[in-house]
N, CA, C and O atoms as a GROMACS GRO file, in nm:
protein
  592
    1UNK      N    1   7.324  12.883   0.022
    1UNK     CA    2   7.380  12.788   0.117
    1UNK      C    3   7.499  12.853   0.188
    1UNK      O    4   7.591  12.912   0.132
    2UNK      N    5   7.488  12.836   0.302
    2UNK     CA    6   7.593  12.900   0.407
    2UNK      C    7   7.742  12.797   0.394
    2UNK      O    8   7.729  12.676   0.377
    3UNK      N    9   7.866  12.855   0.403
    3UNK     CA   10   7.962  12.734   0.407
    3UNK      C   11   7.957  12.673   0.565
    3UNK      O   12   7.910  12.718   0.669
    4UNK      N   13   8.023  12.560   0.536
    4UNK     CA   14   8.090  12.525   0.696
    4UNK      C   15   8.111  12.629   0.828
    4UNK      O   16   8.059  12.662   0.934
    5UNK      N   17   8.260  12.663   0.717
    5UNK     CA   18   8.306  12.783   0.821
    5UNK      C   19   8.217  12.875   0.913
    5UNK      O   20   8.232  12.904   1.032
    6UNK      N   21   8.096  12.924   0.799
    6UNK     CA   22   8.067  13.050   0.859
    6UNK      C   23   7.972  12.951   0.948
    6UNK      O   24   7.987  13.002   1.059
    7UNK      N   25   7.896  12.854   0.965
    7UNK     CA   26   7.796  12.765   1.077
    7UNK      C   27   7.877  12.756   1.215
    7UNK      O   28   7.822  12.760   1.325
    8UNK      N   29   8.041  12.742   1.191
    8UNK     CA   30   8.091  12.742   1.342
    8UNK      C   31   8.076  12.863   1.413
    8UNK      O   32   8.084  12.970   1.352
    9UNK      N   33   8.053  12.861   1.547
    9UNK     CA   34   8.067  12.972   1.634
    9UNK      C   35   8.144  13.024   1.613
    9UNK      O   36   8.245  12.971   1.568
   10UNK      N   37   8.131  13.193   1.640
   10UNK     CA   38   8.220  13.314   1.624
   10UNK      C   39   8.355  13.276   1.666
   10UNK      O   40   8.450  13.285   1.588
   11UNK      N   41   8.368  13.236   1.783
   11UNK     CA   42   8.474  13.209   1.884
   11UNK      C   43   8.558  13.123   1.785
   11UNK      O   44   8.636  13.183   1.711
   12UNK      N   45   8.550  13.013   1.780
   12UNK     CA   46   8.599  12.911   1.709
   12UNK      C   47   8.627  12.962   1.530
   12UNK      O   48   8.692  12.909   1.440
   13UNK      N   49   8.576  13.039   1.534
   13UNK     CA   50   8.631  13.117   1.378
   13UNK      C   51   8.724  13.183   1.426
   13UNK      O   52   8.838  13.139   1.406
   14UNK      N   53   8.712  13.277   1.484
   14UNK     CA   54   8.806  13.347   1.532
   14UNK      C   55   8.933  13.324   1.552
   14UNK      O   56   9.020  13.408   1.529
   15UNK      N   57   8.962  13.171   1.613
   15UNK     CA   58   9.065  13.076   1.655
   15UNK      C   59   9.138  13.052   1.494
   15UNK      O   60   9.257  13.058   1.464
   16UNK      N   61   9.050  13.032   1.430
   16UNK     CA   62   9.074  12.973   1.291
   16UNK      C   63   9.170  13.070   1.184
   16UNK      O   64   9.252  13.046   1.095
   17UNK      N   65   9.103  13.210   1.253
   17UNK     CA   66   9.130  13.269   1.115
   17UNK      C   67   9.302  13.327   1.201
   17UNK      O   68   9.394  13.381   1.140
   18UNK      N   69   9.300  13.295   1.348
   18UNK     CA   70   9.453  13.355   1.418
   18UNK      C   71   9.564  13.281   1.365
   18UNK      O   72   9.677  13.319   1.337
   19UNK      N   73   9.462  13.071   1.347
   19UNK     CA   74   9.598  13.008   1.320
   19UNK      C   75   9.657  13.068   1.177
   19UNK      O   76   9.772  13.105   1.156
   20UNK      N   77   9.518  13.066   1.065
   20UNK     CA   78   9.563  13.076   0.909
   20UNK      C   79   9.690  13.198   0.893
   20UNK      O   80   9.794  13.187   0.828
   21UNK      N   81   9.640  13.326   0.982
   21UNK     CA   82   9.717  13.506   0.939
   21UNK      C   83   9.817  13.513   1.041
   21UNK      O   84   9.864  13.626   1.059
   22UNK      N   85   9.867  13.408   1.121
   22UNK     CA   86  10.042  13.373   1.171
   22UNK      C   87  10.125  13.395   1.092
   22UNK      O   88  10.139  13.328   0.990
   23UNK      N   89  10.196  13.493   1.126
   23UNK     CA   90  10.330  13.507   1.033
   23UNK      C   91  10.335  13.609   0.946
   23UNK      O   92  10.293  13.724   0.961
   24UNK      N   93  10.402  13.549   0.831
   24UNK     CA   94  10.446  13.648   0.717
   24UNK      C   95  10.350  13.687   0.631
   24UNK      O   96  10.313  13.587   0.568
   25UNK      N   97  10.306  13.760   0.605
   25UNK     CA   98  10.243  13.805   0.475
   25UNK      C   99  10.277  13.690   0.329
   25UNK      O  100  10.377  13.668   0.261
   26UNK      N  101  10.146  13.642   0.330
   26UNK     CA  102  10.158  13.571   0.227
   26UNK      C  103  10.018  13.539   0.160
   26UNK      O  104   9.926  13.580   0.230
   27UNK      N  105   9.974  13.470   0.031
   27UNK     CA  106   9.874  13.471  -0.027
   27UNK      C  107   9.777  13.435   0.053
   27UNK      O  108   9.679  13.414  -0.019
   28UNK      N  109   9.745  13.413   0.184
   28UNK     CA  110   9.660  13.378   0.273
   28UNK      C  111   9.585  13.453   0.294
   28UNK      O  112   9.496  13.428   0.376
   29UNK      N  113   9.592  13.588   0.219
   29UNK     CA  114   9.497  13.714   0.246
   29UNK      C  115   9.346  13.709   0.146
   29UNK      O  116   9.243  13.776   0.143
   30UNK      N  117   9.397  13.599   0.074
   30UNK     CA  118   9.281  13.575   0.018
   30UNK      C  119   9.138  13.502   0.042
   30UNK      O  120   9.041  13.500  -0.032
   31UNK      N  121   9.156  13.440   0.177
   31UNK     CA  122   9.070  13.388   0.264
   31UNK      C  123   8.946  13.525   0.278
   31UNK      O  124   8.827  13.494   0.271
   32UNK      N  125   8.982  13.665   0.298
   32UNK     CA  126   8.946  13.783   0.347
   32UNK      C  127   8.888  13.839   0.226
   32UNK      O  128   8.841  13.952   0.244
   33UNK      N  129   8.876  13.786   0.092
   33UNK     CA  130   8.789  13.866  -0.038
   33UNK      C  131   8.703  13.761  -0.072
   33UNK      O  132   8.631  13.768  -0.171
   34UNK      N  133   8.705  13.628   0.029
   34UNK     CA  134   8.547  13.552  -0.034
   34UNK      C  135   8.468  13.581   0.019
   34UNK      O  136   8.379  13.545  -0.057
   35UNK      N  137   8.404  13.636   0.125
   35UNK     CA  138   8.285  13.712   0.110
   35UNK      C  139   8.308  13.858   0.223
   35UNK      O  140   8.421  13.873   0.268
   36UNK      N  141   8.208  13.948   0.259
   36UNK     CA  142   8.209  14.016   0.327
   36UNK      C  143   8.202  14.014   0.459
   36UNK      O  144   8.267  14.096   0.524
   37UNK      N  145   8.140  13.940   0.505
   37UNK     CA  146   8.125  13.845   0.651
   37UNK      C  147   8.262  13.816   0.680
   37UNK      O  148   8.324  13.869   0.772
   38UNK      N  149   8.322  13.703   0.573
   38UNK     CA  150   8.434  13.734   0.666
   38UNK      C  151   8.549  13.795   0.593
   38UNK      O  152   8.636  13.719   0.549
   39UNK      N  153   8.560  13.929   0.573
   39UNK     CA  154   8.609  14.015   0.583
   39UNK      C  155   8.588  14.107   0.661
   39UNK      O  156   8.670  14.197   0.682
   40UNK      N  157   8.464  14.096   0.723
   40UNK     CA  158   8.480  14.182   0.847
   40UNK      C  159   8.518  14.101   0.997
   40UNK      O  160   8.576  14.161   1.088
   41UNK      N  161   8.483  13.979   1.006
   41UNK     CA  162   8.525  13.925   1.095
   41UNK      C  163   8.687  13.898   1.128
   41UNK      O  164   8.736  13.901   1.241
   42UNK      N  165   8.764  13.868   0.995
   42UNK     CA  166   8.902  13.806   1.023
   42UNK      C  167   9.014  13.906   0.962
   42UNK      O  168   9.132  13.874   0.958
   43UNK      N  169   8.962  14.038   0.913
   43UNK     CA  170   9.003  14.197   0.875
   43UNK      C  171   9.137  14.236   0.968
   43UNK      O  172   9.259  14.223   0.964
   44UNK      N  173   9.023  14.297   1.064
   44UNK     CA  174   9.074  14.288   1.187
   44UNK      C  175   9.206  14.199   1.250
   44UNK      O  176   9.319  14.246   1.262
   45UNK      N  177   9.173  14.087   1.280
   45UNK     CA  178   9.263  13.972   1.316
   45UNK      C  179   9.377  13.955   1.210
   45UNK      O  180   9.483  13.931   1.267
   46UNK      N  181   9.388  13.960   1.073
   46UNK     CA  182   9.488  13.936   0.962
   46UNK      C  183   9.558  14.062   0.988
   46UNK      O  184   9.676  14.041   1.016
   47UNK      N  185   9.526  14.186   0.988
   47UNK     CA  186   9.618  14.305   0.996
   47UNK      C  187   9.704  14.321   1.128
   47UNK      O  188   9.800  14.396   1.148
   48UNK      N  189   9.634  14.219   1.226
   48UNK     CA  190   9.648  14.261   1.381
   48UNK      C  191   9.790  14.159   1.378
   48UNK      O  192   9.897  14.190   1.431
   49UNK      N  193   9.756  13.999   1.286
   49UNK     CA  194   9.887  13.904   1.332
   49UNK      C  195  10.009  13.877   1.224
   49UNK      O  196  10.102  13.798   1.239
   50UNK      N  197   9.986  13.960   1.115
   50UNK     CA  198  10.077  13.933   0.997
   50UNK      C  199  10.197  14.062   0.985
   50UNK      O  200  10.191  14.183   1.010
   51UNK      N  201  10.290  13.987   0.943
   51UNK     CA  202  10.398  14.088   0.914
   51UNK      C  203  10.378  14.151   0.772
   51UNK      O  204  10.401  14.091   0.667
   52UNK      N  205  10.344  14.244   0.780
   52UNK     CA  206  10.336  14.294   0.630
   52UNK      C  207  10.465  14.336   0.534
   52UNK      O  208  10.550  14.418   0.572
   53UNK      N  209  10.469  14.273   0.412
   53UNK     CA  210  10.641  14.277   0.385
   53UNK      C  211  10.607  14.379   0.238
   53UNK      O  212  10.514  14.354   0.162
   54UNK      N  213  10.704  14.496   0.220
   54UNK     CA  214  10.693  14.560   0.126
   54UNK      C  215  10.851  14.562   0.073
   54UNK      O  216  10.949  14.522   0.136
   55UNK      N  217  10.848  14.625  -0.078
   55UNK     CA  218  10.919  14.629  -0.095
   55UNK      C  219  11.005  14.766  -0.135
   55UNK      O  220  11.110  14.765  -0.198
   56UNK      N  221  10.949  14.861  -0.094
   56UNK     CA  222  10.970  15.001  -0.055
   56UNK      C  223  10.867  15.100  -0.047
   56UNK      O  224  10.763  15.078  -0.108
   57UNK      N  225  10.881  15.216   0.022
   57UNK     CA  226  10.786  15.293   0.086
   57UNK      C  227  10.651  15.307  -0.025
   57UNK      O  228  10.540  15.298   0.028
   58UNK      N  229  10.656  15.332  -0.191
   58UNK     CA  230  10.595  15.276  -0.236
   58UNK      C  231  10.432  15.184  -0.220
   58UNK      O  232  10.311  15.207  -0.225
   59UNK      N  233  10.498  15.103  -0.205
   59UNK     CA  234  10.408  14.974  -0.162
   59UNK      C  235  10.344  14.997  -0.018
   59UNK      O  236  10.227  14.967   0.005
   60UNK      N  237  10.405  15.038   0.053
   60UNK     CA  238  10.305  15.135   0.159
   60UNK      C  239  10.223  15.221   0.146
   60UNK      O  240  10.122  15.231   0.215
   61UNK      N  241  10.256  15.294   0.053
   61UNK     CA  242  10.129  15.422  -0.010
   61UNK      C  243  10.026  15.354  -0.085
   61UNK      O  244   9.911  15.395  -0.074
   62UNK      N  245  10.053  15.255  -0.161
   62UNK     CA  246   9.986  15.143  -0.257
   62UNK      C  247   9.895  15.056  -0.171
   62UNK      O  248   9.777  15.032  -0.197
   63UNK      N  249   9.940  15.027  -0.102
   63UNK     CA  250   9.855  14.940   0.038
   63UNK      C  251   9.737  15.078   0.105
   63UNK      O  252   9.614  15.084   0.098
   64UNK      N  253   9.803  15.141   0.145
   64UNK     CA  254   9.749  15.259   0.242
   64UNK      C  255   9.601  15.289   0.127
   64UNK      O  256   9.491  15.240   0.151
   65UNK      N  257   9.630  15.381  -0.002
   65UNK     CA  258   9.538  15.386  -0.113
   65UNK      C  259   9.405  15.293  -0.088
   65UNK      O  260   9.285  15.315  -0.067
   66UNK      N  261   9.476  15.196  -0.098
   66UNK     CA  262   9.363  15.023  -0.101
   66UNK      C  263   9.290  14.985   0.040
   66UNK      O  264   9.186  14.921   0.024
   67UNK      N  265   9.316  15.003   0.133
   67UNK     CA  266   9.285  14.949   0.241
   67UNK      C  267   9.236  14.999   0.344
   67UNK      O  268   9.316  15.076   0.396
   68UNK      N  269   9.075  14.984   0.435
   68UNK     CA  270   9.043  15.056   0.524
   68UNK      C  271   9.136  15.095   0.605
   68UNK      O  272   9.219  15.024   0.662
   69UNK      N  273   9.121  15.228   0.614
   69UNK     CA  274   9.241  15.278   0.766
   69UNK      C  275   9.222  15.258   0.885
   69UNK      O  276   9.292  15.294   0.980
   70UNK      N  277   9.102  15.188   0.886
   70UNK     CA  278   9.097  15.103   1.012
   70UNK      C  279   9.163  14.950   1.043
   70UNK      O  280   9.201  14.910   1.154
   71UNK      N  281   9.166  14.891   0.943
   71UNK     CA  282   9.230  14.742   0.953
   71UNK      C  283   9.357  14.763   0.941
   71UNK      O  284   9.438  14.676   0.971
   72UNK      N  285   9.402  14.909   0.884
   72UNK     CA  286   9.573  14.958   0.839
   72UNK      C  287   9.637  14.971   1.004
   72UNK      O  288   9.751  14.937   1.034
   73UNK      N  289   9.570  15.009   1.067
   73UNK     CA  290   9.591  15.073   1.199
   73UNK      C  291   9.593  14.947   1.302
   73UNK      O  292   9.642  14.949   1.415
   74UNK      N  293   9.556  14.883   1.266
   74UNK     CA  294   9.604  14.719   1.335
   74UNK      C  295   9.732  14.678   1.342
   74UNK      O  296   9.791  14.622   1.434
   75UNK      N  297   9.775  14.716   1.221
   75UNK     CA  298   9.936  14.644   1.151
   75UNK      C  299  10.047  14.677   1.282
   75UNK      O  300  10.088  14.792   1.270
   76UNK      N  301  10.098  14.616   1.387
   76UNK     CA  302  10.207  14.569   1.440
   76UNK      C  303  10.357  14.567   1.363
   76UNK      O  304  10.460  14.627   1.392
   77UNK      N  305  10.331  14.490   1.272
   77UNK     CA  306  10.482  14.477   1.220
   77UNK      C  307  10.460  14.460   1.054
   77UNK      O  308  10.360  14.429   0.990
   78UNK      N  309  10.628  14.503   1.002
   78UNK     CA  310  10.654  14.525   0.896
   78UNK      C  311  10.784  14.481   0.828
   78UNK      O  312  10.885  14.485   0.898
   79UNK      N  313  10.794  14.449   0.731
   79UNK     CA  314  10.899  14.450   0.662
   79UNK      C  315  10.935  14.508   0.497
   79UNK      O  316  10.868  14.496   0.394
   80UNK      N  317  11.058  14.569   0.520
   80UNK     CA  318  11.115  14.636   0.392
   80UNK      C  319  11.226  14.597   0.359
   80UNK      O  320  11.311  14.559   0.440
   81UNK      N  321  11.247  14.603   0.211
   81UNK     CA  322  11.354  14.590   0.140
   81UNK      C  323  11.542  14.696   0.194
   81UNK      O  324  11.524  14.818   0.194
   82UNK      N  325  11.624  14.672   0.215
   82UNK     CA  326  11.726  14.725   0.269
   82UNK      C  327  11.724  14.814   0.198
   82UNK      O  328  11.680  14.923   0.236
   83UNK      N  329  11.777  14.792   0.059
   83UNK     CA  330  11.801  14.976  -0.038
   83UNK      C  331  11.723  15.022  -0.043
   83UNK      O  332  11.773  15.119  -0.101
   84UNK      N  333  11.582  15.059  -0.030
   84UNK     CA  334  11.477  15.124  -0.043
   84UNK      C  335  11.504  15.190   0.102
   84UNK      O  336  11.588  15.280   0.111
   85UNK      N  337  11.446  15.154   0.196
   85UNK     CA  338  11.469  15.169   0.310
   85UNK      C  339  11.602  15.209   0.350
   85UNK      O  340  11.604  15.210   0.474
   86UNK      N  341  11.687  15.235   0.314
   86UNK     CA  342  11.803  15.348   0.354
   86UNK      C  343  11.812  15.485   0.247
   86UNK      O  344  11.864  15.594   0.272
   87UNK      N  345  11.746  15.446   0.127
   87UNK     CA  346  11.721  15.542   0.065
   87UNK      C  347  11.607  15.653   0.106
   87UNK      O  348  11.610  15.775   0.092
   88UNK      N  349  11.484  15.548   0.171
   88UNK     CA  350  11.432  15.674   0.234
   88UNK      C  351  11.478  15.725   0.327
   88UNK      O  352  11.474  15.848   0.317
   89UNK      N  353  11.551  15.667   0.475
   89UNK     CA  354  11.602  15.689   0.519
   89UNK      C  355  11.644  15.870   0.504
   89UNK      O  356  11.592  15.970   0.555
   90UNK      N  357  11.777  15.850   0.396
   90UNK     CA  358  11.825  15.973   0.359
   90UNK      C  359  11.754  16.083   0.331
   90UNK      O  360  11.804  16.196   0.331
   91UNK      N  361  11.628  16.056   0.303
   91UNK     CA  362  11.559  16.138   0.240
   91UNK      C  363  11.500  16.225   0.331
   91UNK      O  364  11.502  16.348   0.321
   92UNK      N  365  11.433  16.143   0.443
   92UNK     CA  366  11.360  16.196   0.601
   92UNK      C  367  11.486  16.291   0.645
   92UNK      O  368  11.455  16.402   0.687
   93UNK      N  369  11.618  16.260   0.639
   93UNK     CA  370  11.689  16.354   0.682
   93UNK      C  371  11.753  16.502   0.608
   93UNK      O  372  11.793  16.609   0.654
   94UNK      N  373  11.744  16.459   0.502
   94UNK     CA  374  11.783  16.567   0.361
   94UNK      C  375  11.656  16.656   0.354
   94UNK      O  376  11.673  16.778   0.360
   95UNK      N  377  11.524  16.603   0.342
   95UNK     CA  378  11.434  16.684   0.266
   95UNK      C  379  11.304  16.711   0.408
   95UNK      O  380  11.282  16.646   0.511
   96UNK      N  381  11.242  16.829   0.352
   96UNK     CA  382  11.151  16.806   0.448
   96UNK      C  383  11.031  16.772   0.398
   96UNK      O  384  10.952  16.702   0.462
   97UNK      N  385  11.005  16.819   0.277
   97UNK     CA  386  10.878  16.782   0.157
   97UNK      C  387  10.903  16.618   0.125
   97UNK      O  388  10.799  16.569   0.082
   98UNK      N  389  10.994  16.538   0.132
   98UNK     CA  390  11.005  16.418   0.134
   98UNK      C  391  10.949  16.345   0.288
   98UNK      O  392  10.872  16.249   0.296
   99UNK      N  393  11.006  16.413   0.396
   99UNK     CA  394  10.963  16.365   0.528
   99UNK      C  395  10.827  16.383   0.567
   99UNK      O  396  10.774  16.297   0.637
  100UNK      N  397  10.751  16.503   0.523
  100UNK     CA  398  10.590  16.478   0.533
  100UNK      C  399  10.519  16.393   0.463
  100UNK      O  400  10.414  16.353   0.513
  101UNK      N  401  10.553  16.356   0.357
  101UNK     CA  402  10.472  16.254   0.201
  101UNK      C  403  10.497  16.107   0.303
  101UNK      O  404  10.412  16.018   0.296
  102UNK      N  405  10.623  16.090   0.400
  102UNK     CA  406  10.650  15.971   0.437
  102UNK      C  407  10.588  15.961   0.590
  102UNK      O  408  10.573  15.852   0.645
  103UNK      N  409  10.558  16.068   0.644
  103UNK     CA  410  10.510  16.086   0.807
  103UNK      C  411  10.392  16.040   0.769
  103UNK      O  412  10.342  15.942   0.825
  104UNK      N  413  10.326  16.114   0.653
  104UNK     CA  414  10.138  16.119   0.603
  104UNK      C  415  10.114  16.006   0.586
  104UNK      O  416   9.992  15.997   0.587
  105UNK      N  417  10.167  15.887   0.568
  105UNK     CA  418  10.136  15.764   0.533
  105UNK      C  419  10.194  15.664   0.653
  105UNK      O  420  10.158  15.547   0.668
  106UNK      N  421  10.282  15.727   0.726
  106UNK     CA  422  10.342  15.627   0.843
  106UNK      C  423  10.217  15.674   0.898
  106UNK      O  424  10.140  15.579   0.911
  107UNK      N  425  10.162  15.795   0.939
  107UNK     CA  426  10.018  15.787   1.000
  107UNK      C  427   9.921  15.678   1.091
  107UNK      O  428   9.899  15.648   1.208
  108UNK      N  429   9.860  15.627   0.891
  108UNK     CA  430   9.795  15.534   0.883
  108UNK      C  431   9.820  15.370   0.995
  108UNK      O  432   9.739  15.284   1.029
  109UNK      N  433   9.987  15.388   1.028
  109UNK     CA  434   9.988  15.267   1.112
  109UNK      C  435  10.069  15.288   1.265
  109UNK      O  436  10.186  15.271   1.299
  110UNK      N  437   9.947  15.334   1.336
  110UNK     CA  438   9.965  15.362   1.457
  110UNK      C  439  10.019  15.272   1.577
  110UNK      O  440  10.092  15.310   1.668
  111UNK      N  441   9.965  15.134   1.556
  111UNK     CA  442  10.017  15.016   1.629
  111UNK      C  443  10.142  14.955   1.585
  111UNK      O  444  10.194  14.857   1.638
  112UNK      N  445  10.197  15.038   1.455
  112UNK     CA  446  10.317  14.966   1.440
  112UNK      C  447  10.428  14.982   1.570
  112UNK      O  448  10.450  15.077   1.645
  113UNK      N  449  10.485  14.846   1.562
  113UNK     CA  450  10.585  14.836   1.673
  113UNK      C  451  10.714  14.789   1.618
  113UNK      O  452  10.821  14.822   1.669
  114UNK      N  453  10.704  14.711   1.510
  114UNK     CA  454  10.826  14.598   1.448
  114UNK      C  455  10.859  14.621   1.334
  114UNK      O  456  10.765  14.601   1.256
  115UNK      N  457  10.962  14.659   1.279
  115UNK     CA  458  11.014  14.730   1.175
  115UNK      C  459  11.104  14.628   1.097
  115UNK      O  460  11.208  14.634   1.162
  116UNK      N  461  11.122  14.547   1.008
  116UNK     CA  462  11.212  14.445   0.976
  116UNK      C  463  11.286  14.446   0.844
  116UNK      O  464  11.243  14.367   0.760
  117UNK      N  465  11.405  14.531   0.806
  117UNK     CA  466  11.477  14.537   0.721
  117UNK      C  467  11.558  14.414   0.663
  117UNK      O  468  11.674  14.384   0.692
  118UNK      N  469  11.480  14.354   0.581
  118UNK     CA  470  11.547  14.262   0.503
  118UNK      C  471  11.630  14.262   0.382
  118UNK      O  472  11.583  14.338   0.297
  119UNK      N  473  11.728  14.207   0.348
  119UNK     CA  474  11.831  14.168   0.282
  119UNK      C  475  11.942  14.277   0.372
  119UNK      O  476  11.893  14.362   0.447
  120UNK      N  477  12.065  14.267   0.359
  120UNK     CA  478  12.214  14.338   0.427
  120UNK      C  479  12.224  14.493   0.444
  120UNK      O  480  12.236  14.553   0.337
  121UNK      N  481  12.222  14.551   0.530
  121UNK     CA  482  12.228  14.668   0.542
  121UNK      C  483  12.382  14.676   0.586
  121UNK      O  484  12.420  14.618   0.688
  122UNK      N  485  12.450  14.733   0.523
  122UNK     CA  486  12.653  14.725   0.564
  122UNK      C  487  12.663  14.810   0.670
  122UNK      O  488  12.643  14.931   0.677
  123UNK      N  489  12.689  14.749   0.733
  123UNK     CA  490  12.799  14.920   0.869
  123UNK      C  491  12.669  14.917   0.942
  123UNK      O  492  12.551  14.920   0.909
  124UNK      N  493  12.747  14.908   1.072
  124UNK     CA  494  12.658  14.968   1.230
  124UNK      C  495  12.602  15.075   1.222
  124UNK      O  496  12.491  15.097   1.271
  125UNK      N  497  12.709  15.206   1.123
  125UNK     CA  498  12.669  15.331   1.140
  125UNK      C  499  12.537  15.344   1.038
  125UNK      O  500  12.458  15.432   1.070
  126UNK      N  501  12.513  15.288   0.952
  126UNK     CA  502  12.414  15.277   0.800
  126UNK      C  503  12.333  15.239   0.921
  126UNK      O  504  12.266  15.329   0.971
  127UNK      N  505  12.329  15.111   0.979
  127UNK     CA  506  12.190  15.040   1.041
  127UNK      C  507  12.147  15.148   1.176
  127UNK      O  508  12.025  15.159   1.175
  128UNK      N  509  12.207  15.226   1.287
  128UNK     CA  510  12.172  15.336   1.318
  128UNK      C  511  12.126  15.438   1.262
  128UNK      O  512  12.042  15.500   1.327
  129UNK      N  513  12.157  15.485   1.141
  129UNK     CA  514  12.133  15.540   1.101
  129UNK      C  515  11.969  15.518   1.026
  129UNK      O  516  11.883  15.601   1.057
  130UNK      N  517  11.939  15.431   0.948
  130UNK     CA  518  11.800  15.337   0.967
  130UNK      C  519  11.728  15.370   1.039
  130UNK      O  520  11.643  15.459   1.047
  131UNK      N  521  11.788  15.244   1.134
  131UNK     CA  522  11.665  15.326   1.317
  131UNK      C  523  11.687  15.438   1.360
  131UNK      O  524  11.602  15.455   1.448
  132UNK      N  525  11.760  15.540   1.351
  132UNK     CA  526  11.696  15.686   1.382
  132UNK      C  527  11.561  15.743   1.273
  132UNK      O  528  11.457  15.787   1.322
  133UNK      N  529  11.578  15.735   1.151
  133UNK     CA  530  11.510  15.764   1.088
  133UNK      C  531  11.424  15.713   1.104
  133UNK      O  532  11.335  15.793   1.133
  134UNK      N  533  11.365  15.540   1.099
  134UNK     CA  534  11.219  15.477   1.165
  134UNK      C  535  11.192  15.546   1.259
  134UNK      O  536  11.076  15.586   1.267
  135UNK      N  537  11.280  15.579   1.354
  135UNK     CA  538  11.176  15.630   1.503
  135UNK      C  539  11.158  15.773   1.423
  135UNK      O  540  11.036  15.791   1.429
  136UNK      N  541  11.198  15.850   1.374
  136UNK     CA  542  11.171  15.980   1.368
  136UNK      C  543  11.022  15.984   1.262
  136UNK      O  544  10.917  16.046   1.280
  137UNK      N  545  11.056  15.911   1.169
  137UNK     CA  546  10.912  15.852   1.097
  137UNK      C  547  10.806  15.816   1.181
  137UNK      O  548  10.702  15.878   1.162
  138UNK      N  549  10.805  15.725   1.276
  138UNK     CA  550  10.703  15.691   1.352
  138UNK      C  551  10.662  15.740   1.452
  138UNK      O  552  10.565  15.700   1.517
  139UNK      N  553  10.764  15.877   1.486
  139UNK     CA  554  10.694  15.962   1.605
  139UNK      C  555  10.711  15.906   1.721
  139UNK      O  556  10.646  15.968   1.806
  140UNK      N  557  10.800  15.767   1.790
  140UNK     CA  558  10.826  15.676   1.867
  140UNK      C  559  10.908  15.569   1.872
  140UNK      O  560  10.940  15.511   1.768
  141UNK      N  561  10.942  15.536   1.970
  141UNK     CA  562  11.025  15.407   1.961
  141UNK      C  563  10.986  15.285   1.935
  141UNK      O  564  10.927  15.200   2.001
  142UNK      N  565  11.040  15.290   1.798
  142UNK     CA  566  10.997  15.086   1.707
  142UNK      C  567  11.137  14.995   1.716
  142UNK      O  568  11.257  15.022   1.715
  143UNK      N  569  11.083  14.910   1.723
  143UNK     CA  570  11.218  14.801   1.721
  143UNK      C  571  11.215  14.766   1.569
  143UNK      O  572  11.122  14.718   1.504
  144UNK      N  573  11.343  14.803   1.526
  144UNK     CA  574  11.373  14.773   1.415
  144UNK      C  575  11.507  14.666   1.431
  144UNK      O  576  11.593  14.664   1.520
  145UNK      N  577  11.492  14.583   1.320
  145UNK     CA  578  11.605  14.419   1.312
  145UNK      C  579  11.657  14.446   1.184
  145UNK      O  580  11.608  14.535   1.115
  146UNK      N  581  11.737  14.387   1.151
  146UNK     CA  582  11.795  14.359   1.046
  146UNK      C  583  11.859  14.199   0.984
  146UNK      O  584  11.909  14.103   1.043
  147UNK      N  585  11.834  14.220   0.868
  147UNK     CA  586  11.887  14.050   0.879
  147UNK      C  587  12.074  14.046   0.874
  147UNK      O  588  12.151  14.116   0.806
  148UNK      N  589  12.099  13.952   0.960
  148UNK     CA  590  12.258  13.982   0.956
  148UNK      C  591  12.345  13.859   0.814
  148UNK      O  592  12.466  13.864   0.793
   0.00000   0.00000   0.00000
């Protein structure tokens, strides 16, 4: 037996699965492991409209590991933990065997645009310092925020 869902037109799924993967990364990704159908249909669309929130570079390699590098390559925007994220930071600039392990996996997300450092990053010069390193990681200019 087919569900509901999948009997509505493509279109109108489609609509469905934009309202559910609005926003933040949250257990809503589980809509995308009940069957394969629609995981290939709303794949796509969930990587394309969700902020993906990690909690250091880590969890990016952990994700990256797990996940077609095609639906990875959708991902728009992101969010990381502040101390992690100034810790790598330092690292892209200190090391260079640290800055390829972190380029090799920024790779994977080509459409990223939105970079979102959550919890306090202290000093103007620390949070510049941040966004130089994101852009130098991403090979381009990302808008990175911070929470104030």
């Amino acid at each position: 037996m087919q569900s509901p869902l999948l009997r509505l037109p493509g279109e109108i799924r489609n609509r469905i699965y934009k309202f559910v993967f609005y926003g933040e990364n949250t257990t809503r990704n589980d809509l995308l492991e009940t069957c394969k159908q629609i995981m290939h249909e709303a794949g796509p669309i969930y990587y394309s409209h969700v902020t993906l929130s990690f909690f250091d570079f880590a969890d990016i390699k952990n994700r990256v590991k797990r996940t077609d590098p095609q639906l990875l390559s959708r991902v728009r925007s992101i969010r990381t933990s502040a101390r992690p994220t100034q810790e790598m930071a330092w690292r892209i600039f200190l090391s260079t065997k640290s800055r390829s392990s972190y380029v090799k996996h920024a790779s994977y997300l080509p459409e990223l645009r939105y970079w979102h450092v959550y919890s306090y990053v202290y000093g103007e010069k620390n949070q510049q310092h941040v966004v130089k390193a994101i852009r130098q990681l991403m090979g381009r200019d990302v808008e990175v925020t911070f929470d104030t």
